[in-house]
VMD Tcl script that draws the C-alpha trace (Angstrom):
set ca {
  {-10.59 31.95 -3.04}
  {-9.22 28.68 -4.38}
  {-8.30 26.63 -1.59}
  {-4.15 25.22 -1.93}
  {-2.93 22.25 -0.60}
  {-0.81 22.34 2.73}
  {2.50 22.15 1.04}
  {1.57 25.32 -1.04}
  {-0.34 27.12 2.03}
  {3.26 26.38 4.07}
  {5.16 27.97 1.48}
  {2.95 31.28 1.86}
  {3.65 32.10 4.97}
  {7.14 30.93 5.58}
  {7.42 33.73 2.94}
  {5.57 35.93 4.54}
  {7.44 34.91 7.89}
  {11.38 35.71 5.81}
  {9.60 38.79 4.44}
  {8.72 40.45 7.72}
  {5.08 40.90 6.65}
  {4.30 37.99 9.56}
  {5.68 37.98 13.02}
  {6.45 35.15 15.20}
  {3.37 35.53 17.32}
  {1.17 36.46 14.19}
  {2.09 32.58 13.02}
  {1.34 30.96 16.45}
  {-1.85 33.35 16.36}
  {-2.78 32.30 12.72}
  {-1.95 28.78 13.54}
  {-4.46 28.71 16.92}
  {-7.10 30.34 15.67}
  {-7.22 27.87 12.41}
  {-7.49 24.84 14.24}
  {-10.10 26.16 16.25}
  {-12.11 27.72 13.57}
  {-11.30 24.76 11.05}
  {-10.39 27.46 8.16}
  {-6.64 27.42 6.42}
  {-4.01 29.57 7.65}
  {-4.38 31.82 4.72}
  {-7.91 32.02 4.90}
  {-7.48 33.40 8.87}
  {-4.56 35.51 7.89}
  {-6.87 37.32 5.17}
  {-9.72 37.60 7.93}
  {-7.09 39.24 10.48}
  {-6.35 41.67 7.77}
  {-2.45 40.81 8.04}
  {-2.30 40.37 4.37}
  {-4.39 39.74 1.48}
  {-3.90 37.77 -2.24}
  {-2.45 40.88 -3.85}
  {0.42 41.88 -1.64}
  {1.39 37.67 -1.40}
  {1.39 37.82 -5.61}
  {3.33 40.67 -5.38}
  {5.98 39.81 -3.37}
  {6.31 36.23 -5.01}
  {6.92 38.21 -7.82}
  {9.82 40.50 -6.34}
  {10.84 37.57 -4.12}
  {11.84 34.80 -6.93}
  {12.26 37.49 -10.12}
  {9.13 36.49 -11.74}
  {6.61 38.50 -13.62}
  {3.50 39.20 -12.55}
  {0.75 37.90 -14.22}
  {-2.72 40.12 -14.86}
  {-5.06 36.86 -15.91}
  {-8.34 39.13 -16.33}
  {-6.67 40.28 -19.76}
  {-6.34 36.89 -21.05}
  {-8.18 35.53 -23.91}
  {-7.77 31.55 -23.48}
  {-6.97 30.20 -27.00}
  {-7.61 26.04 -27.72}
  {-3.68 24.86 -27.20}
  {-4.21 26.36 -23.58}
  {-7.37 24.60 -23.07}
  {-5.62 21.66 -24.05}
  {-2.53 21.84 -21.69}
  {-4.94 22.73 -18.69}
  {-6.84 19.59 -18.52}
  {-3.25 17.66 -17.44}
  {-4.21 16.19 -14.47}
  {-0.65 17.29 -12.99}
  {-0.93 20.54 -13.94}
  {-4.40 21.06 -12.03}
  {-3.63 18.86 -9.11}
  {-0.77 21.29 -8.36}
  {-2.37 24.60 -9.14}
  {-0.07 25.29 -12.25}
  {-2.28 27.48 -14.47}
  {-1.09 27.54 -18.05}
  {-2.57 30.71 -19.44}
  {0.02 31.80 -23.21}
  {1.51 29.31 -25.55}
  {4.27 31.31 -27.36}
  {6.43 29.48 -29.65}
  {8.40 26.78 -27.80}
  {7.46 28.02 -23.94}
  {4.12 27.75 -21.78}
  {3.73 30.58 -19.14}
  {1.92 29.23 -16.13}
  {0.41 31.22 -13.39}
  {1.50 30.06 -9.62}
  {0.29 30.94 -6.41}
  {3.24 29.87 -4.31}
  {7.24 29.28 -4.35}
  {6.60 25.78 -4.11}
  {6.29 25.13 -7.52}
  {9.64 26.33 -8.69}
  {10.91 22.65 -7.94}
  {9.05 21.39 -10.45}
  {10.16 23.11 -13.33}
  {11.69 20.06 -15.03}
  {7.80 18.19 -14.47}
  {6.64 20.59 -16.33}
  {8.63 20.90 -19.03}
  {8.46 16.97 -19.38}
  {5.15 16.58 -19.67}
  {4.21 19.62 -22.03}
  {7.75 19.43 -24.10}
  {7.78 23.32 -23.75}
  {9.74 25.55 -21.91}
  {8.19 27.03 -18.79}
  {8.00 30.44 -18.26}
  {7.27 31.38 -14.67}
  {4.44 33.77 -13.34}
  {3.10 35.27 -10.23}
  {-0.99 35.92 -9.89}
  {-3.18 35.80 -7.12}
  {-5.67 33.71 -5.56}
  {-8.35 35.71 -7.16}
  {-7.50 35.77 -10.45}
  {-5.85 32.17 -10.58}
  {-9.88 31.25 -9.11}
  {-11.56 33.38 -11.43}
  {-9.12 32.07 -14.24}
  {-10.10 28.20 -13.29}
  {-14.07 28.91 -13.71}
  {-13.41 30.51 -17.06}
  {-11.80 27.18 -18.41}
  {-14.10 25.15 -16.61}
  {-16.62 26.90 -18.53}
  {-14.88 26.47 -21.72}
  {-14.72 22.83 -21.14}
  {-18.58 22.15 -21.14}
  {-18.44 21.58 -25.06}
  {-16.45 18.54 -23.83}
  {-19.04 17.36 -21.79}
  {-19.95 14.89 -24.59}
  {-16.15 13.36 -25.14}
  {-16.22 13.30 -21.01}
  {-19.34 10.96 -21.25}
  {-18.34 8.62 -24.17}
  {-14.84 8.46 -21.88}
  {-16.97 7.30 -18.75}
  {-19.04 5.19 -21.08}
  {-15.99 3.44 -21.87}
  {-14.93 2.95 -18.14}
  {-18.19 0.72 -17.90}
  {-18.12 -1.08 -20.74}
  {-15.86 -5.11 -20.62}
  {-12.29 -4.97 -20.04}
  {-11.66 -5.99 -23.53}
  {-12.34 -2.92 -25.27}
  {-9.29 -1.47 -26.86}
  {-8.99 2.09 -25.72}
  {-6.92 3.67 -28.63}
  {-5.73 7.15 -28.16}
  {-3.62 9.32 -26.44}
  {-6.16 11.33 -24.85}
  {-7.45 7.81 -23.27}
  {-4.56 6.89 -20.93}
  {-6.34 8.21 -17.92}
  {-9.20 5.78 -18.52}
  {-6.80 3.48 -19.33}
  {-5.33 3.48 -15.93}
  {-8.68 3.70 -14.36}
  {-9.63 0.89 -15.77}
  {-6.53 -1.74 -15.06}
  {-7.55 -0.15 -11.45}
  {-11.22 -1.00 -11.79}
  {-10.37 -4.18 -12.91}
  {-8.11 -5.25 -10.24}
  {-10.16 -3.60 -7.85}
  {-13.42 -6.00 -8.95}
  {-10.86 -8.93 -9.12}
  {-9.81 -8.50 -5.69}
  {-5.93 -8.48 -6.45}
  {-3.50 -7.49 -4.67}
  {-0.38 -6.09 -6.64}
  {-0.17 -5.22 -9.90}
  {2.62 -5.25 -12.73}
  {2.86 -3.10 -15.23}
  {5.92 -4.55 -17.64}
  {7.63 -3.31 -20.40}
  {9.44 -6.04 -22.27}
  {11.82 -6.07 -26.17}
  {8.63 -6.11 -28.00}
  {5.81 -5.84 -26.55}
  {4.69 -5.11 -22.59}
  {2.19 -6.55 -20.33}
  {-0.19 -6.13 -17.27}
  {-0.25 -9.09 -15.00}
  {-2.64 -9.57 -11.63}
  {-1.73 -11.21 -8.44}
  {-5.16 -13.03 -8.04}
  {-5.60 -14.91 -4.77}
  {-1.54 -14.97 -4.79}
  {-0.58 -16.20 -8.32}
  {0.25 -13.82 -11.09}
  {-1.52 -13.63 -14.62}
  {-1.57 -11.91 -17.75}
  {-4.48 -9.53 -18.44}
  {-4.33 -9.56 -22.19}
  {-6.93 -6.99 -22.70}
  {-4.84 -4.35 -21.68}
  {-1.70 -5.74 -24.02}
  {-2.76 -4.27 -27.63}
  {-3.05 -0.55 -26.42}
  {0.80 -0.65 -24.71}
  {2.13 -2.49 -28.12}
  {0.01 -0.50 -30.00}
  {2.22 2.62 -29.95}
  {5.62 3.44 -27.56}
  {4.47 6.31 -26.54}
  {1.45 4.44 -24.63}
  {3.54 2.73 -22.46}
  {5.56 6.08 -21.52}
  {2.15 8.28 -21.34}
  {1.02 5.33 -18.73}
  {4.31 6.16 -16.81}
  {3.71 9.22 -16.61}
  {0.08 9.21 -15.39}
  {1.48 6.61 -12.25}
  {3.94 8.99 -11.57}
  {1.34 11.76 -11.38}
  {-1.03 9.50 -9.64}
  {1.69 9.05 -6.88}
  {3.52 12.19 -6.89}
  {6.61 11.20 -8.54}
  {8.55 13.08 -10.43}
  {7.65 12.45 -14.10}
  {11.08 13.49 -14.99}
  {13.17 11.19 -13.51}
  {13.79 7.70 -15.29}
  {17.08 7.10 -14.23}
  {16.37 5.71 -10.53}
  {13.83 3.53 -8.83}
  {10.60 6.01 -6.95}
  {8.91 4.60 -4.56}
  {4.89 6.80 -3.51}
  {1.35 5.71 -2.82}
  {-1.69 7.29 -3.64}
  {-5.73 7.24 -3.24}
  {-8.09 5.64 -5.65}
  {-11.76 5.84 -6.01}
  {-13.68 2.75 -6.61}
  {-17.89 3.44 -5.79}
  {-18.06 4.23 -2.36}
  {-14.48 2.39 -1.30}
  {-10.90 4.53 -0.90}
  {-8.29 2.30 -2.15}
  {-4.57 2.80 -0.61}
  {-1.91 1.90 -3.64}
  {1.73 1.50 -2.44}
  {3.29 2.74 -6.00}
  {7.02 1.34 -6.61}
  {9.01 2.03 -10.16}
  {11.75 0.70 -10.80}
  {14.23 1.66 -14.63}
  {14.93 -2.01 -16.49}
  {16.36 -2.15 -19.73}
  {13.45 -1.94 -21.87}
  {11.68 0.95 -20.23}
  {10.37 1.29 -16.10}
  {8.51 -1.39 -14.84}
  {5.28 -0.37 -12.63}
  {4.15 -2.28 -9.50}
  {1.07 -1.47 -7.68}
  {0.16 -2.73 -4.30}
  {-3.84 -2.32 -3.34}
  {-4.47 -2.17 0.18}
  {-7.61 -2.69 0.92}
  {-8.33 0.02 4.10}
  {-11.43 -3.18 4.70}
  {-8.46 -5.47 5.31}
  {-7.36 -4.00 8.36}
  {-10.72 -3.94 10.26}
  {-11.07 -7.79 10.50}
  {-11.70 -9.59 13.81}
  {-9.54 -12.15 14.82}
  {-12.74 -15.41 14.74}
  {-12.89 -14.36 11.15}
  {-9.76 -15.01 9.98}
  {-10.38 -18.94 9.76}
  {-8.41 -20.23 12.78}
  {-9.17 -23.59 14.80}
  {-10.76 -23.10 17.74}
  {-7.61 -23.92 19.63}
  {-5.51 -21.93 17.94}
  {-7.76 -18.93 18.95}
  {-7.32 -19.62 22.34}
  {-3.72 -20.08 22.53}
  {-3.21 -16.68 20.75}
  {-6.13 -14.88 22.55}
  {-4.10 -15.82 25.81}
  {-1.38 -14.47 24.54}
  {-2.65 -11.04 23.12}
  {-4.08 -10.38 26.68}
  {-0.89 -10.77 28.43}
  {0.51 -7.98 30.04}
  {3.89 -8.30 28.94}
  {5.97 -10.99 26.36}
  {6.40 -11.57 22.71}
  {3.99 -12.16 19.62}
  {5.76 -13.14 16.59}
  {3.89 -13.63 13.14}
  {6.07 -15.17 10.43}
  {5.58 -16.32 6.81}
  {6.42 -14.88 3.52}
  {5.58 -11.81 1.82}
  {2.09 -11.39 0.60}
  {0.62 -14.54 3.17}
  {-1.05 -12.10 5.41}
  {0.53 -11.40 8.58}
  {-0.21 -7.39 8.16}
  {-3.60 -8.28 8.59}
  {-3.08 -10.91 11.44}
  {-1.52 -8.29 13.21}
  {-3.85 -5.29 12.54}
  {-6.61 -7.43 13.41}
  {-4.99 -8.52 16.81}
  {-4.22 -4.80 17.80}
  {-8.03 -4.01 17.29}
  {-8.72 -6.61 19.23}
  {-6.80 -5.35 22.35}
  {-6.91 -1.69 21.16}
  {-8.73 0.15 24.26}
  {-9.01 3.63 25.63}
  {-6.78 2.72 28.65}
  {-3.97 1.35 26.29}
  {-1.23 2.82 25.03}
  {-0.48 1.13 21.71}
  {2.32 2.71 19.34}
  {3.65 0.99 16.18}
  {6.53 1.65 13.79}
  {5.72 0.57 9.93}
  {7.41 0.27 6.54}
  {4.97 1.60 5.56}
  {1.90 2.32 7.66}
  {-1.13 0.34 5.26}
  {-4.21 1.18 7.25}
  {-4.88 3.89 9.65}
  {-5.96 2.21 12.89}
  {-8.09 4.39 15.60}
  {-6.62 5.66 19.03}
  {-3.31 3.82 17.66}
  {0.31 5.99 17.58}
  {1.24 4.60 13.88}
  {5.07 5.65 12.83}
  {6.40 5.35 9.42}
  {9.87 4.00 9.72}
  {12.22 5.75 7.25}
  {15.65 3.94 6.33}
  {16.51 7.33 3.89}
  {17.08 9.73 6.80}
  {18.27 7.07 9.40}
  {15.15 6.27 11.26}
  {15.28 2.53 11.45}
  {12.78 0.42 13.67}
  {15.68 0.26 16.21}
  {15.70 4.04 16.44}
  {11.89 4.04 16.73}
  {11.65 1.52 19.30}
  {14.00 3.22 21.34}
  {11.85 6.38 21.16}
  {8.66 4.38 22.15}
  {10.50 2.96 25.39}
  {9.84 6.71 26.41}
  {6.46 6.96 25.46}
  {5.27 4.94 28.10}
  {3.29 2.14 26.36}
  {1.57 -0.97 26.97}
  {1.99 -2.17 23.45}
  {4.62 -2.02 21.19}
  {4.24 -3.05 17.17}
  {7.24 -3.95 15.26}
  {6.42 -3.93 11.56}
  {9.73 -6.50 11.02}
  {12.43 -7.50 13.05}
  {15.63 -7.25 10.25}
  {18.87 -7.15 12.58}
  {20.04 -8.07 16.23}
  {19.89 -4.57 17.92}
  {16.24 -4.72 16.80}
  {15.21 -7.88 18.09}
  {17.61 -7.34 21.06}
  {15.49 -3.75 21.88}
  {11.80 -5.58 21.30}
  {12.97 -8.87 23.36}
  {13.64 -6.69 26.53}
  {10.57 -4.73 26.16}
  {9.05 -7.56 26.10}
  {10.45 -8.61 29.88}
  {10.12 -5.16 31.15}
  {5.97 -5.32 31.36}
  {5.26 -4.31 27.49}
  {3.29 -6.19 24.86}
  {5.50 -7.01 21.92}
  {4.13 -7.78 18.03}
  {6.53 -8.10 15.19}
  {7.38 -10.36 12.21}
  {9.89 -12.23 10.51}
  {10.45 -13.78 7.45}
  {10.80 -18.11 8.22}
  {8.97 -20.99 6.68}
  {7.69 -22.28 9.86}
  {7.08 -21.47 13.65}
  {10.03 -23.39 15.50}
  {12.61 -22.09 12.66}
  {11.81 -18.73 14.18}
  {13.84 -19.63 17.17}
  {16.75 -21.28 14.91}
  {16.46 -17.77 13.19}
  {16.55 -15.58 16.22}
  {19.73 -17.68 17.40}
  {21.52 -17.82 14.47}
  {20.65 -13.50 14.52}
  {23.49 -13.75 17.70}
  {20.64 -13.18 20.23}
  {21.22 -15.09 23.71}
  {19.31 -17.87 23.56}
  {17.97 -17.05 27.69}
  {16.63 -13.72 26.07}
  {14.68 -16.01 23.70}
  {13.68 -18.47 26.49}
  {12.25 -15.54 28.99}
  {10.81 -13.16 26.47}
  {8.97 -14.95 23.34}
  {5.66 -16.33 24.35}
  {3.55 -17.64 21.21}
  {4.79 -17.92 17.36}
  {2.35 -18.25 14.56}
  {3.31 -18.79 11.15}
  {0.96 -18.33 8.29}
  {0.00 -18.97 4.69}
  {-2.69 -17.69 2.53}
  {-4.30 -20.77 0.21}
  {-6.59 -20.29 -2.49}
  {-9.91 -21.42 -1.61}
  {-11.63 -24.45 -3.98}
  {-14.74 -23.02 -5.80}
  {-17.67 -23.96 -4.23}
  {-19.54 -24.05 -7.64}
  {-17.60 -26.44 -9.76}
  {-15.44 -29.17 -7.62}
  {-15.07 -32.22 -8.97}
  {-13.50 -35.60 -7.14}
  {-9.81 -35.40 -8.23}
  {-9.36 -38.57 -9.53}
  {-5.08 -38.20 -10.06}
  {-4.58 -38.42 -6.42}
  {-3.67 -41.89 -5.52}
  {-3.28 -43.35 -2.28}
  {0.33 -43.40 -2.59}
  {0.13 -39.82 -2.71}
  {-1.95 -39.09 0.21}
  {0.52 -41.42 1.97}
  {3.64 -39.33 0.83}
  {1.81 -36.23 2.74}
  {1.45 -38.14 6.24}
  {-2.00 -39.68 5.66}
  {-2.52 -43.56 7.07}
  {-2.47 -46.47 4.83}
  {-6.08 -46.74 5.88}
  {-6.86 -43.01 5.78}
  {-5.16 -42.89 1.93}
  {-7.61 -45.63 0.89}
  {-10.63 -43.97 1.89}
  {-9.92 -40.44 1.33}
  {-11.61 -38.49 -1.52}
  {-10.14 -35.29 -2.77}
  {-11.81 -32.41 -5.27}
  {-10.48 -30.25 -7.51}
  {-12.14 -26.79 -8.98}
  {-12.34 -27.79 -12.92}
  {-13.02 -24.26 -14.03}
  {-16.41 -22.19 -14.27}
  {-17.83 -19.00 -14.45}
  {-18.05 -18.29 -10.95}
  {-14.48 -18.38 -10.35}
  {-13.62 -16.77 -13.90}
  {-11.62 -13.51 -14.27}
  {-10.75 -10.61 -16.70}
  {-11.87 -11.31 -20.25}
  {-11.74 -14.90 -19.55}
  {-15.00 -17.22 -19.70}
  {-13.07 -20.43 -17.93}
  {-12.88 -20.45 -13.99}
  {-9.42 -20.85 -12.33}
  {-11.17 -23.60 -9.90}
  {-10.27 -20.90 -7.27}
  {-12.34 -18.63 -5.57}
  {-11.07 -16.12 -2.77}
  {-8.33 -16.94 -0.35}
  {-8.28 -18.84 3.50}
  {-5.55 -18.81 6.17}
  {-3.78 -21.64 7.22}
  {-1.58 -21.07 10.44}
  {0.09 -22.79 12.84}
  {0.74 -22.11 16.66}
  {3.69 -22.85 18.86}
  {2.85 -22.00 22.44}
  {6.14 -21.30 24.23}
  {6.19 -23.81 26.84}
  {8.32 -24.65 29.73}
  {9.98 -27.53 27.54}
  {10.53 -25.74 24.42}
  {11.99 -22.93 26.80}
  {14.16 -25.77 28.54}
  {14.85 -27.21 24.12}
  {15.77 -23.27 23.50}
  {18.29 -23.04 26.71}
  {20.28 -26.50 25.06}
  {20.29 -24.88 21.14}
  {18.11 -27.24 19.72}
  {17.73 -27.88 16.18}
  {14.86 -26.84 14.28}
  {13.44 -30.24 14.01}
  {14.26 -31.23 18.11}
  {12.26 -27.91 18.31}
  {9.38 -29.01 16.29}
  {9.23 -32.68 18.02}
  {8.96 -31.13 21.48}
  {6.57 -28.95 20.40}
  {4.75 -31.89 19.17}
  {4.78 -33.55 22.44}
  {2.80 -30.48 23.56}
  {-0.24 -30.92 21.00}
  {1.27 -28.29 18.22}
  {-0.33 -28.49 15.32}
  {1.46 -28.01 12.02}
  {0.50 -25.76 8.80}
  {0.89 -29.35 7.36}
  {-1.79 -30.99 9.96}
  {-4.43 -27.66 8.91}
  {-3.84 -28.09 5.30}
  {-4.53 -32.00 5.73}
  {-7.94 -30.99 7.42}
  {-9.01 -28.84 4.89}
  {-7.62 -31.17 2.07}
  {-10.63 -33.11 3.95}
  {-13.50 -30.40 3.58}
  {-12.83 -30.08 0.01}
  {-11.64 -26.33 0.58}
  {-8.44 -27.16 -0.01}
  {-7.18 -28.94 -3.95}
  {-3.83 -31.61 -3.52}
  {-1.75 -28.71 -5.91}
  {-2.51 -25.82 -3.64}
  {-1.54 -27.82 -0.50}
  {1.56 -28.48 -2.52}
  {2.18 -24.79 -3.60}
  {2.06 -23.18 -0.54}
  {2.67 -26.33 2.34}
  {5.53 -28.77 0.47}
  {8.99 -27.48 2.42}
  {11.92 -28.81 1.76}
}
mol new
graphics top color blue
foreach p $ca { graphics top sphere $p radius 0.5 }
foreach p [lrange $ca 0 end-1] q [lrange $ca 1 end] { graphics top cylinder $p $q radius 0.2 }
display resetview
């Protein structure tokens, strides 16, 4: 028997359960003995005798109005053949078995795939024509065209062949725009990027890279989207299917994620597609499931700065808050802090838009804004699930941050995130948010704010000889320090070359730089007396913070860090 996903499998039996053919206790029976045995439901219904894949064909059939289907009779001509290698088709058990004139009759096992009628029709451009079989013949069915499909065992190889060949060769047909896809996600994937855009423009469309934060163009994947229109829509489609969209609908942004393969590594993508004028417009976030399992002493910060917020993260009660902008890593600052502290005597329950790595013996919520359940509404529910730790994926209004501050006095562990440029304008943000500032005072015990900076190639820096004195001056460097000071610059190489490309950005991988603003009893006493952002920032200094600024100088210093990058990521004004 073929074995159906759990969306299918569902739909079985709550038509078995409207039917009468399953009691109430039969379910809760089925349902016991399947997580015990590790078998589906259907597969322990069939064993109890309660049913079998006949009588559930059957009354599909007289259910929904659809014929019945008798798939040992069929003779499976070439156009079928055809339509049932569509990935979409297969991943969701649709079983194309007659082509007659404009309509496709597929075999289904399950109600579940009368919603997606107008999928299918999309993506063959016939009219579907409904049919009931069972698990037995749709499986028996399934071997047969696999066995018809070993004559294209060859064009299968020459298609893999092309997978591993340089990103510059022009993949050409139709029939291609799986590899196609697999191979933008091969590429990124080997690149180490972390969104991708897929763009349709007037006249042409492109794919661009975020490499180690910066975007750029990928022109070996331009010439097969100009090539014809129809690339571009067939690519679409196949990140729709991919994600579980529906292929139909162009008229509204669709948000899904999905699993890809790369070797041995499971890579999460975060899918979002959004209509423009031109056509829809693909981006692709990778997560990287790696990401989330890194320890806090690698992540690059000063010795002190590990202290401060290992003191912190082993506090019984208060509040963590990790700010920067999107994309400069605080997801996995906060991931790795929770693994850190995550223990078998803690309780540790996060809400997430969206969850981006599964973390062990951690209660991980996805907060949904679609159906109402907001990270206020989750963090009230977690007050009464009696935890130590509470996660915040991002605090957006004041009932929020009004909810997470008094957790954070009433013995829990608070984490959360907000979008500022720099520690102490956290506070200025939190005021200005209409939260009391004695709330703020009692409550918040350690801000970090964070950037990610591309890292100078080790293999080809060079002294950059366009940084004067002057300069270094302008950045808070001495008169004497300017004079002496000697900065590189990553002129371009192999080593830190990408795509098709023979000539190195002068970057190679990424480095955090942070900064760490201990809440102490002055800036509590600067908070109470609605200091500005700078009075903040000048206490603070008058406690030994260091700045983003002061980390970027040091590593400015150790050559990891070129004058423009410091500039692109640390110049505020």
């Amino acid at each position: 028997m073929i074995r159906l996903d759990n969306t299918s499998e569902q739909s079985i039996i709550t038509m078995l359960r409207d039917n009468n053919v399953l009691n109430h206790d039969q379910v809760k029976q089925i349902e016991t003995l399947s997580k015990e045995s590790g078998k589906s439901q259907l597969e322990t219904a069939f064993e109890l005798n309660i049913t079998n894949d006949v009588k559930i064909a059957k009354l599909l059939s007289e259910s929904f109005s659809i014929p019945l289907a008798n798939l040992e009779q069929i003779k499976i001509s070439k156009e079928v053949k055809k339509f049932a290698e569509l990935r979409y088709l297969k991943d969701n058990t649709i079983i194309p078995f007659a082509v007659d004139g404009g309509k496709i009759k597929v075999a289904i096992p399950d109600a579940s795939k009368l919603s997606l009628l107008k999928n299918i029709q999309s993506l063959t451009k016939l009219e579907p024509e409904l049919h009931a079989a069972s698990l037995k013949e749709i499986g028996q069915f399934i071997v047969r065209l696999d066995k018809g499909e070993k004559a294209n065992v060859q064009k299968t190889e020459k298609i893999q062949q092309v997978k591993k060949k340089e990103s510059a060769v022009p993949l050409e047909v139709e029939s291609d725009v799986i590899a196609f896809v697999d191979k933008i996600l091969n590429e990124a994937i080997k690149l180490e990027t972390s969104d991708i855009h897929i763009e349709p423009f007037k006249d042409t469309a492109h794919v661009r890279f975020r490499v180690d934060g910066v975007l750029r163009i990928m022109d070996q994947f331009t010439d097969f989207l100009k090539k014809d229109p129809l690339n571009y829509n067939s690519v679409v489609t196949r990140v729709k299917i991919l994600s579980k969209l529906d292929i139909a609908e162009r008229r509204v942004p669709q948000d899904g994620g999905a699993t890809f393969k790369y070797g041995d590594k499971e890579m999460d993508l975060r899918i979002s597609i959004m209509p423009t004028k031109n056509n829809e417009r693909i981006v692709m976030r990778l997560l990287n499931k790696e990401a989330g399992d890194k320890s806090l002493d690698k992540l690059g910060f000063a010795d002190e700065d590990l202290k401060l917020l290992t003191d912190a993260i082993n506090s019984p009660q208060g509040m963590v808050l990790v700010t920067g902008p999107t994309g400069s890593g605080k997801t996995t600052t906060l991931y790795s802090i929770l693994k850190t502290i995550n223990k078998p005597s803690m309780n540790i329950l996060t809400a997430e838009d969206p969850v981006e790595y599964e973390l062990e013996g951690v209660g991980q919520v996805q907060v949904r804004d679609d159906i109402g359940y907001t990270f206020e509404k989750a963090l009230r529910s977690f007050l009464r699930q009696d935890p130590e730790v509470i996660l915040v994926g991002e605090i957006r209004d004041k009932a929020t941050v009004d909810i997470a501050l008094k957790a954070a006095l009433t013995g829990h562990l608070v984490f959360s995130t907000l979008h500022t440029n720099d520690a102490p304008s956290s506070i200025t943000r939190l005021q200005n948010m209409g939260t009391p500032d004695y709330l703020i005072s009692a409550a918040c015990t350690l801000i970090m704010a964070q950037r990610l900076a591309r890292r100078t190639c080790t293999e080809c820096r060079v002294p950059d000889d366009k940084i004067t004195p002057k300069i270094l001056n302008n950045i808070g460097f001495t008169e004497a320090e300017a004079t002496r000071v000697k900065l590189v610059i990553g002129k371009g190489c192999e080593a830190c070359a990408s795509g098709s490309s023979k000539i190195g950005t002068g970057y190679k991988g990424r480095m955090g730089v942070y900064e760490i603003l201990k809440i102490t009893k002055n800036i509590k006493d600067a908070i109470l007396r609605k200091a500005t952002t700078q009075e903040l920032k000048d206490v603070a200094k008058r406690d030994n913070f260091r700045t983003m600024q002061d980390m970027g100088k040091e590593l400015l210093l150790t050559g990891d860090l070129s004058f423009a990058e410091y500039q692109r990521i640390l110049t505020m004004d």
